[in-house]
C-alpha positions as CSV (number, residue, x, y, z in Angstrom):
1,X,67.6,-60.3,45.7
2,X,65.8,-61.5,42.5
3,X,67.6,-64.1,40.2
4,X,67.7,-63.4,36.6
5,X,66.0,-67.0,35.7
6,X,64.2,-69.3,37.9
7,X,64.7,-72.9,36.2
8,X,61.0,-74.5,36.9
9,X,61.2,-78.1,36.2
10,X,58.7,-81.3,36.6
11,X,60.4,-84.4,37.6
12,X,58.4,-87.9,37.4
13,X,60.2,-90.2,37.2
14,X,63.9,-89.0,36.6
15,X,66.1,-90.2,38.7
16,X,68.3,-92.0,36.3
17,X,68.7,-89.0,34.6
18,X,68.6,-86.3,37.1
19,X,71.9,-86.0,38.1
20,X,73.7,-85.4,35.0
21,X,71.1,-83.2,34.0
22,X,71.6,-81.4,37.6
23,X,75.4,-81.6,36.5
24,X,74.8,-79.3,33.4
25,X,72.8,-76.6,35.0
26,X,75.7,-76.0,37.6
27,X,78.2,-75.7,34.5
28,X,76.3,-72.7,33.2
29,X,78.9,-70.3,32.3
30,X,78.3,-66.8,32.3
31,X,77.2,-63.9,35.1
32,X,73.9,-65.0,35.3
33,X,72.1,-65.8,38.9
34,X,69.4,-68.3,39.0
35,X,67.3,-70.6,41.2
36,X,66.0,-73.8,40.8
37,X,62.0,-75.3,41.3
38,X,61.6,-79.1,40.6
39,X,58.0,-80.1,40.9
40,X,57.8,-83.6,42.2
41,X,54.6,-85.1,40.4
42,X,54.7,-88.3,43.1
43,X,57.8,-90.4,41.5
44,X,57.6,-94.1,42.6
45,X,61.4,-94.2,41.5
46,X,63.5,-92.4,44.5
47,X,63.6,-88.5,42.3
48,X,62.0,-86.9,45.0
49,X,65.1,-88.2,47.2
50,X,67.7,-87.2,44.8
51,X,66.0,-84.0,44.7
52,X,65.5,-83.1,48.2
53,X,69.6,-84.2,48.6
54,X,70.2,-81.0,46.1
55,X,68.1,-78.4,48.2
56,X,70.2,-79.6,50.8
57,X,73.4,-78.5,49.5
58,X,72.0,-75.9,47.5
59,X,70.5,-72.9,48.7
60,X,69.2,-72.0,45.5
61,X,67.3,-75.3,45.0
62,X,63.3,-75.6,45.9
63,X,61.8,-79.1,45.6
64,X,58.1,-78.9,45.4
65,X,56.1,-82.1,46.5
66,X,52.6,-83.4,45.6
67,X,50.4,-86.1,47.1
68,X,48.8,-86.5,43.6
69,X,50.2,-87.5,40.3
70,X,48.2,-84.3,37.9
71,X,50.5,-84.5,34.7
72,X,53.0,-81.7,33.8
73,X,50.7,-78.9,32.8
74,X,49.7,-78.5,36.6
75,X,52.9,-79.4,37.8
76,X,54.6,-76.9,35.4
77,X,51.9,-74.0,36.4
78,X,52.3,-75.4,40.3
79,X,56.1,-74.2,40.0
80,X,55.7,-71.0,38.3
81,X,53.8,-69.9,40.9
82,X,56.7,-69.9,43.4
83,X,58.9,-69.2,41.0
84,X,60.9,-65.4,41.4
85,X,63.3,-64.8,38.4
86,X,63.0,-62.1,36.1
87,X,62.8,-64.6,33.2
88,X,62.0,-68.8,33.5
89,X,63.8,-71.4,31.8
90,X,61.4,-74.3,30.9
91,X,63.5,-77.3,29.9
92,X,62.9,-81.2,30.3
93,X,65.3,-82.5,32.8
94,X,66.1,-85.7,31.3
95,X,68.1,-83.9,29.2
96,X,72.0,-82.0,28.2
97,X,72.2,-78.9,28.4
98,X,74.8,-77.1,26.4
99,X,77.4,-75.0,29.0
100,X,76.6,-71.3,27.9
101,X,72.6,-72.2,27.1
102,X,71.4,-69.7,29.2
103,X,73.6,-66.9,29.0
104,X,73.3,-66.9,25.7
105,X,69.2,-67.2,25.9
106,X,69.3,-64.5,27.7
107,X,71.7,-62.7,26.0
108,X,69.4,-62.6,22.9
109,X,66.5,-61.8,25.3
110,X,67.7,-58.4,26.6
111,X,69.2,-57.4,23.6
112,X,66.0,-58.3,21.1
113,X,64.0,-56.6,24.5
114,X,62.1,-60.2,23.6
115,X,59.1,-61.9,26.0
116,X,60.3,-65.3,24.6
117,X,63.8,-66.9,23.4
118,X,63.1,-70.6,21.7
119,X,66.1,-72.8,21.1
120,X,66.3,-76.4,19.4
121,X,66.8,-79.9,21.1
122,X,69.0,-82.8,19.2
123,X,68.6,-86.2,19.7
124,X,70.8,-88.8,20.4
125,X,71.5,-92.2,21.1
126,X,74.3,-91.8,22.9
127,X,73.7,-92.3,27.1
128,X,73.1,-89.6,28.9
129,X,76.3,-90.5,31.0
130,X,78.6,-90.4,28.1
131,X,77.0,-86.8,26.6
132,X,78.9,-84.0,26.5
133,X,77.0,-80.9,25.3
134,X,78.9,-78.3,22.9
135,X,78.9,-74.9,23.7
136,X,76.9,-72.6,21.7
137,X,79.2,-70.1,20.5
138,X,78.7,-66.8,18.7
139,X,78.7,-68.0,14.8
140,X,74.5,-68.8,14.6
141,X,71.1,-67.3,13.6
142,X,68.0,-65.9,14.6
143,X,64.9,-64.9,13.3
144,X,62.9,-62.4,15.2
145,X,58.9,-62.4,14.8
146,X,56.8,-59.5,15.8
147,X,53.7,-61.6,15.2
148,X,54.4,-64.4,17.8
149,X,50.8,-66.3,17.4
150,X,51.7,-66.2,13.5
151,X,54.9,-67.9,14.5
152,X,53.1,-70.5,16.6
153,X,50.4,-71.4,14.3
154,X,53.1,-71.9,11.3
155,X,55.8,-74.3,11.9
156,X,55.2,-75.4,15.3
157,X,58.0,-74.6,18.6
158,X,56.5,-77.1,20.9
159,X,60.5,-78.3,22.5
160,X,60.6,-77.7,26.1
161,X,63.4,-75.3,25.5
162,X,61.9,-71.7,26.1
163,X,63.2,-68.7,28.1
164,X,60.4,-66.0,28.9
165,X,59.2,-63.5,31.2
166,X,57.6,-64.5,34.4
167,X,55.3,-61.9,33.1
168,X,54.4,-63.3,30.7
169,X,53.4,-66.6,31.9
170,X,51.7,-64.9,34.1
171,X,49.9,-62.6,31.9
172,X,49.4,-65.5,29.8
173,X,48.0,-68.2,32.6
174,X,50.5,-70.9,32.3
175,X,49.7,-74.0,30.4
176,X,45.9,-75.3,29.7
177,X,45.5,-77.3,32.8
178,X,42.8,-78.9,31.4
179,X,45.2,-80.8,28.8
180,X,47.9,-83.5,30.1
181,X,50.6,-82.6,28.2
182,X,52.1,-78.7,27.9
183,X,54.3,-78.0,25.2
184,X,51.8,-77.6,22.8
185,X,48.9,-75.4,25.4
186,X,52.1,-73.5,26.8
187,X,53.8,-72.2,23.1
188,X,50.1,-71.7,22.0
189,X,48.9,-69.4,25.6
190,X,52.2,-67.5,25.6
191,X,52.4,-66.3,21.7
192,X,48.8,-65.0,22.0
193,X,50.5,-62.4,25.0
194,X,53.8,-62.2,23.9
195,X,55.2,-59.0,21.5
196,X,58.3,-60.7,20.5
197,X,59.5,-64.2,19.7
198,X,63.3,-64.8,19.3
199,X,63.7,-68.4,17.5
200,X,67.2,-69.2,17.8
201,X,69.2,-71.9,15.6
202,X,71.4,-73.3,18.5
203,X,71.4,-76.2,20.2
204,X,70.8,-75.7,23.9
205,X,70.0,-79.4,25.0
206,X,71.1,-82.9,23.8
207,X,67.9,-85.0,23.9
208,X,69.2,-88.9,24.6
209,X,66.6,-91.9,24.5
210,X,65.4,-92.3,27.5
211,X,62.8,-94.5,27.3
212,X,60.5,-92.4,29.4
213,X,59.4,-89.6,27.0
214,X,55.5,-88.7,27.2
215,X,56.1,-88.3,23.6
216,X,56.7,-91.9,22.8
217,X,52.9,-91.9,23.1
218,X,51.2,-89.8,20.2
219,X,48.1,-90.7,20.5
220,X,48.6,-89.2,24.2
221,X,50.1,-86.0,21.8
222,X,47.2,-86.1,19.1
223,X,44.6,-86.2,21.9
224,X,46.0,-83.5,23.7
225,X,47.0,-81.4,20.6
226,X,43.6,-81.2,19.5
227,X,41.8,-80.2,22.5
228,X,44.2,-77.5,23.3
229,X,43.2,-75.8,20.0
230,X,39.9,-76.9,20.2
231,X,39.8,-75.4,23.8
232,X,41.7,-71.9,22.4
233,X,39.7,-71.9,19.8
234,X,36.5,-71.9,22.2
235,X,38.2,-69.3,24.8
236,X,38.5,-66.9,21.7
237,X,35.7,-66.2,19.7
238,X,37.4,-62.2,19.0
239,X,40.2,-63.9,17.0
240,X,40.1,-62.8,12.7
241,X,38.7,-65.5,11.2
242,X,42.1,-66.3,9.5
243,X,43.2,-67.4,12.8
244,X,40.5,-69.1,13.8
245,X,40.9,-70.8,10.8
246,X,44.2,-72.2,11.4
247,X,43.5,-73.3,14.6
248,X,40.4,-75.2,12.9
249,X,42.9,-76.4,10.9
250,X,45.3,-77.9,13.8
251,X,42.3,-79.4,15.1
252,X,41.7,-81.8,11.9
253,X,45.2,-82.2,12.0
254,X,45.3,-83.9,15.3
255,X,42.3,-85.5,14.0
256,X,44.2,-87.2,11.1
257,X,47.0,-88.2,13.0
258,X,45.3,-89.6,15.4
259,X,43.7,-91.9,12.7
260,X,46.8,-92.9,11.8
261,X,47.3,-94.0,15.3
262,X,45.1,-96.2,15.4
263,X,41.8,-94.1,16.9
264,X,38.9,-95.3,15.6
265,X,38.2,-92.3,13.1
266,X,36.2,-92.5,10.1
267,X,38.2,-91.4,7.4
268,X,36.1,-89.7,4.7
269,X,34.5,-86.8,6.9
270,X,38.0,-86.0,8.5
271,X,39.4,-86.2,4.9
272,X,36.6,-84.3,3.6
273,X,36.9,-81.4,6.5
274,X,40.7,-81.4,5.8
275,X,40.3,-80.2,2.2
276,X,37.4,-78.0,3.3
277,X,39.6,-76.3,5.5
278,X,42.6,-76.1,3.3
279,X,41.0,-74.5,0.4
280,X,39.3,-72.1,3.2
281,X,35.9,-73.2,2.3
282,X,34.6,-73.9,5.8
283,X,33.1,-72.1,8.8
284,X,35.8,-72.7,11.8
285,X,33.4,-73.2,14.6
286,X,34.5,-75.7,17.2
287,X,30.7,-77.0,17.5
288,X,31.5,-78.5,14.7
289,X,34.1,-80.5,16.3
290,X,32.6,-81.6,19.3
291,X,31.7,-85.0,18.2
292,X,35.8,-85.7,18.0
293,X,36.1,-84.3,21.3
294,X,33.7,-87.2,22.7
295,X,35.7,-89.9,20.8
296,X,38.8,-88.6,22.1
297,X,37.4,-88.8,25.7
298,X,36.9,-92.2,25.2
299,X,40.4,-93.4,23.8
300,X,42.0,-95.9,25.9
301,X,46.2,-95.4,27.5
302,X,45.5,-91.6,27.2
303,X,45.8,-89.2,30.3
304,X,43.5,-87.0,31.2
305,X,42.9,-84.4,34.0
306,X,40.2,-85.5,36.1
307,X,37.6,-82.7,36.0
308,X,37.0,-80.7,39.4
């Protein structure tokens, strides 16, 4: 019988956190039937052990192993793929969730008939041992967009917190796997397929410092943010120029940022494009962009998938 959600998690590295993230999925309330898929990206701490110990006393739990270390765009894609919910629940699993996180996602799902439900993270410093997620409740809002790339390309939803359609992953192909990172490549690839976005304001994980977030890095982010727009904004030369001008505009974003980070950047022309492409006075062709893309291949403490 198909579940309702297949939770498809990559693990590298989690063992510290794992079981009291573990602990919070089985406390999901509600009538809601679900499987499991962690994606093992080659820990060297013993997750893969601790995972393995959970599809043995749970029937509904599939651990995936690799022989390779690829980064959690592959892994994410790698676990989709054997995924068989109705919807998936993409979280990080280092994290809280909160009790009813789920039923209500999907809840809001069925009842918006929405392809994807977005909910918020909040940090913490308190341990992950000592969290204690709140449930949601009823008393919240929601704003429903009809126009989900609009949504993206705004304010961006970049949290591992999504519930969607295995549909439309699928119909969207996953995360870029050509980019380490997915949050950003995975919000950007489903909105362009999706008919309906449901952005929720509930809290549906508790976020503690771990110490082990990709996201500590953001140069890793900057490099990886601007190649995935400068890569959509390759794949899709049919887009109104509107969009392809905010996705140019992303792109000099990273750029910036990743000044800031210390890349070695001159600042004048990335100031100068920036203005260009704020008052709308430039032409948003990624040629023009391609000599960032060099320097960003040549940053140092960045991953990168090996090209095929």
């Amino acid at each position: 019988m198909q579940p309702d959600v297949s939770f498809v998690l990559p693990v590298y590295n989690k063992a510290s956190a794992l079981p009291y993230f573990f602990a919070s999925l089985l406390a999901q309330t509600g009538d809601v039937s679900f499987e499991v898929v962690f994606v093992d990206d080659v820990s060297t701490d013993n997750s893969l052990e601790i995972l393995n110990e959970y599809a043995t006393s749970h029937d509904f739990v599939r651990v995936i192993d690799n022989e390779v270390n690829a980064g959690p765009s592959i892994r994410l894609n790698q676990g989709v793929q054997e995924a068989k919910g109705k919807y998936l629940a993409l979280f990080d699993c280092d994290e809280i969730l909160a009790p009813d996180a789920i039923e209500t996602m999907l809840s809001l799902a069925k009842k918006h008939q929405a392809d994807m439900v977005h909910g918020r993270g909040r940090k913490t410093a308190t341990p992950i041992e000592k969290i204690e997620a709140e449930s949601i409740g009823d008393n919240f809002n929601i704003t429903i967009h009809d126009d989900p790339l609009a949504r993206i390309l705004g304010r961006g939803m970049v949290r591992m917190t999504w519930l969607v359609t295995r549909e439309l992953f699928h119909k969207a192909g996953g995360c870029d796997e050509a980019v380490f990172v997915q949050d950003e490549s995975l919000a950007l690839r489903l909105a362009f397929k999706a008919q309906c976005i449901v952005d929720a304001d509930i809290v549906v994980t508790m976020v503690p410092d771990m110490g082990s977030h990709i996201s500590h890095n953001t140069l890793q982010l900057n490099h990886d943010r601007f190649l995935v727009y400068l890569n959509f904004l390759q794949a899709h030369p049919e887009l109104p120029s509107g969009v392809r001008l905010k996705l140019y505009q992303k792109c000099i974003s990273a750029i910036k940022k990743a000044r800031r980070d210390g890349a070695p950047l001159a600042l004048v022309p990335i100031l100068t494009r920036y203005i260009m492409g704020k008052l709308e006075l430039v032409d948003p062709v990624p040629e023009s962009l391609m000599s960032y893309r060099n320097i960003f291949g040549q940053l140092p403490n960045v991953r990168r998938i090996e090209e095929k």
